[in-house]
Steps between C-alpha positions, in 0.01 A plus 500: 500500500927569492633386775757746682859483263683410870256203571699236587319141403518166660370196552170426308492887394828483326375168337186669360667815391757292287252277357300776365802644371580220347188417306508883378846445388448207346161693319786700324490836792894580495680496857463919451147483465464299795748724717318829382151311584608352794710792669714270534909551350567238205777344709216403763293413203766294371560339816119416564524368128781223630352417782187412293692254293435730207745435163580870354529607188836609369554840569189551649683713827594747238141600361 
C-alpha cells in the first residue's frame, strides 16, 4: 500500500521507510523508480536515501 505523497515520516517510520529505500536502491531501483513507486518526489527520496547512510551512484538524481 502507497502511503499518501504529503505523509510526513518520523521517528521509527521515517527509519523504516529509508531503510527499505535503501536496500531497493542499493538492488539497482533508480531514485525515479523509487519516487514514482513511492509517491513520494525524488528530492524526498533523495533525502530518505541520506538519512539511510546510503552511497549514490554518480548521476543517479538525473535518471
Amino acid at each position: 500500500m502507497k502511503p499518501p505523497a504529503r505523509h510526513y515520516l518520523k521517528g521509527e517510520e521515517r527509519l523504516k521507510v529509508a531503510t527499505d529505500l535503501k536496500r531497493r536502491y542499493e538492488a539497482g531501483a533508480t531514485v525515479r523508480q523509487l519516487a514514482d513507486e513511492t509517491g513520494r518526489s525524488v528530492g524526498m527520496v533523495s533525502d530518505l536515501l541520506w538519512f539511510a547512510g546510503t552511497t549514490m551512484r554518480p548521476g543517479s538524481l538525473a535518471d
